[in-house]
C-alpha positions as CSV (number, residue, x, y, z in Angstrom):
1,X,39.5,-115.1,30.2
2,X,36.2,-114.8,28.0
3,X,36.7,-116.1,24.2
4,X,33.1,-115.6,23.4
5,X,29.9,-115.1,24.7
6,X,26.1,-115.5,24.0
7,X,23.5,-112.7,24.0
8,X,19.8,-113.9,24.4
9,X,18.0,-111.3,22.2
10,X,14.5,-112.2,22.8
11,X,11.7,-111.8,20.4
12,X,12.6,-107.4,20.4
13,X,14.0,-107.4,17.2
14,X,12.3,-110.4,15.7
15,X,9.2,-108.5,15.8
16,X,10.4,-105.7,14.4
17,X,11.6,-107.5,11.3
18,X,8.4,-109.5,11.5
19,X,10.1,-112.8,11.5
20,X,8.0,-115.9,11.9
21,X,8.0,-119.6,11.9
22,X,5.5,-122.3,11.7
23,X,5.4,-124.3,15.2
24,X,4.5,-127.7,15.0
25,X,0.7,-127.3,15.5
26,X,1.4,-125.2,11.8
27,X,0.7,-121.7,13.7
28,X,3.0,-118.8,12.9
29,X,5.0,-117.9,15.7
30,X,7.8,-114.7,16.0
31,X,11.1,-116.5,16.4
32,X,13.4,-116.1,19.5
33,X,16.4,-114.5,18.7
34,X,20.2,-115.1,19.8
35,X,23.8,-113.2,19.3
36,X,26.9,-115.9,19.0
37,X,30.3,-114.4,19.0
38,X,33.8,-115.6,19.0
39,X,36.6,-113.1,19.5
40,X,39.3,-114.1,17.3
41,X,41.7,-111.9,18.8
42,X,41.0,-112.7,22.2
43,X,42.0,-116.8,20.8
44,X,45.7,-115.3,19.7
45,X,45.9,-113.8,23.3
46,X,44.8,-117.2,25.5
47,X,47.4,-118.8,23.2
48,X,50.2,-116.0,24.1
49,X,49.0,-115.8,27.6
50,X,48.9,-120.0,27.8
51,X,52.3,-121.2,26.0
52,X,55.0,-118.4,27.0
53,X,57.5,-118.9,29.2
54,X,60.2,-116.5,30.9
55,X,62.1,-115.5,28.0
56,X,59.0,-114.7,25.6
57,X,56.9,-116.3,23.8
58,X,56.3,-120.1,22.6
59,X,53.8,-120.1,19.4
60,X,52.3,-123.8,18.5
61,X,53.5,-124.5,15.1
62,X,49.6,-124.2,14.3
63,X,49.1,-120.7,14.9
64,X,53.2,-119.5,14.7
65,X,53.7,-116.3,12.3
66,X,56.7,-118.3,10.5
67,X,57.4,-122.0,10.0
68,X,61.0,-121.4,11.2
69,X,63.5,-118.3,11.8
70,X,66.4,-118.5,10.4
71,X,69.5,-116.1,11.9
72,X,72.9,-115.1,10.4
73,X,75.2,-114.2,13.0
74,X,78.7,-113.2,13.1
75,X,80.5,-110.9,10.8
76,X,81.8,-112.6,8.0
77,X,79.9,-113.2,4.7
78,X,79.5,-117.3,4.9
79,X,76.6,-116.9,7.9
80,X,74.8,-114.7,5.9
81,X,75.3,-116.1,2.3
82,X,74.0,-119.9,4.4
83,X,71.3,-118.2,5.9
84,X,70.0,-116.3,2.8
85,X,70.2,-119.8,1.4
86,X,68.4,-121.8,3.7
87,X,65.9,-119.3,3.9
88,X,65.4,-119.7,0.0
89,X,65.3,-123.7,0.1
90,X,62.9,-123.7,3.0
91,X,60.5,-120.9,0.9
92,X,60.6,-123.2,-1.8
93,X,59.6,-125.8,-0.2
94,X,56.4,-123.8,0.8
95,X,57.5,-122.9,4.5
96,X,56.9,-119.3,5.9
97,X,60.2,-118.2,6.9
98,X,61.9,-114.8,8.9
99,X,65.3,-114.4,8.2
100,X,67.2,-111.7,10.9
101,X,69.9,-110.9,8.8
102,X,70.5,-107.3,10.5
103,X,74.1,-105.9,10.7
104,X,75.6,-104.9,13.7
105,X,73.3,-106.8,15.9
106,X,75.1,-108.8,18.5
107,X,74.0,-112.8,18.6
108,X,72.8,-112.7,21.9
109,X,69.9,-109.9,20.8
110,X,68.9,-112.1,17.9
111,X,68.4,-114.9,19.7
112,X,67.0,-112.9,22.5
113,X,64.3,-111.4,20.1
114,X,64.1,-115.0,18.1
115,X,62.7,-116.4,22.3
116,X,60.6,-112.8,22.0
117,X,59.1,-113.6,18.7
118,X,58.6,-117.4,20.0
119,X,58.5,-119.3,16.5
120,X,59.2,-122.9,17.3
121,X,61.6,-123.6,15.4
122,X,65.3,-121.9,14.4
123,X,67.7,-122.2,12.1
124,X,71.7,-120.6,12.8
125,X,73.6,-119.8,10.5
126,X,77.1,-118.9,12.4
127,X,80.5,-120.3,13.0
128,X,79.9,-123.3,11.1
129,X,78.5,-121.6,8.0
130,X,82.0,-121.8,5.6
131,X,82.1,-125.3,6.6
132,X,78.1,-125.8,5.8
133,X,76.9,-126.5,9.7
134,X,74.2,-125.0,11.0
135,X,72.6,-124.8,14.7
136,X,69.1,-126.0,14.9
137,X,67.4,-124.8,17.9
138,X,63.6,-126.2,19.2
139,X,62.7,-123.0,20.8
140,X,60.2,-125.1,23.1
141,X,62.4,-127.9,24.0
142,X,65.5,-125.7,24.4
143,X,67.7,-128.5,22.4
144,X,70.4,-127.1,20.1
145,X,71.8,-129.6,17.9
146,X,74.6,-128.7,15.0
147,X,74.4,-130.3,11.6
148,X,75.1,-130.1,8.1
149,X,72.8,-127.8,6.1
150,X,71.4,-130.9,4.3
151,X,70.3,-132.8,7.5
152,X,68.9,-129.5,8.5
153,X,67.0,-128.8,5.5
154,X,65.9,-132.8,5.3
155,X,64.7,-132.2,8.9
156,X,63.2,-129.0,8.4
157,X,60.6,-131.1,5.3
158,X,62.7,-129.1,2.4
């Protein structure tokens, strides 16, 4: 896959704009010219293309859209009161942050789209919320661990 490339323009359009140098003998000389470019885009897609895996995509915490995801799941109003709230402590703490707090999605799609979206790290807000527990899933590792919102947050660096 080509990230950049080079162009060797020659002396063509240095001549044209007349531009000239002193060589080291102190004669004037029309430079030689070259094109450098670096496709930025093309970086994002050798990233995608280099650190996915079979359920989507695996963003390095460098280059993810969002620090974390956090998702409310279940229908009563503690996941997505927790979730609303951890996404507020980890925002003030300076962390970009999506929160998938859409009704009537089943869990299994949210997470589904949260291994789509690849950001490394998530935050669940579910079955444990009225007792203050949330999942923490490392989207790269696959390692789910529950804890108090807290630990999480502590973990999380808000």
């Amino acid at each position: 896959m080509e990230i950049g490339h080079v162009f060797q323009l020659g002396r063509k359009y240095a001549e044209v704009l007349g531009l000239k140098v002193l060589d080291e003998n102190g004669k004037l000389v029309t430079v030689t010219m070259g094109s450098y470019g670096i496709g930025v885009t093309r970086i994002l897609a050798i990233i995608a293309e280099s650190t996915h895996d079979e359920r989507g995509l695996l963003w390095p915490a460098n280059v993810a859209p969002f620090d974390v995801h956090v998702i409310a799941t279940g229908k009563d109003a503690a996941a997505l009161e927790l979730a609303e709230s951890v996404g507020a402590s980890l925002e003030a703490a300076g962390r970009d942050v999506l929160i998938d707090d859409r009704p009537k999605v089943s869990p299994g799609v949210k997470f589904g789209d949260a291994e789509l979206i690849g950001v490394p790290v998530i935050v669940i807000a579910g079955r444990g919320a009225a007792d203050g527990i949330v999942e923490l899933w490392d989207r790269r590792s696959g390692e789910r661990e529950q804890l108090p919102v807290a630990e999480a947050l502590a973990r999380l660096g808000a």
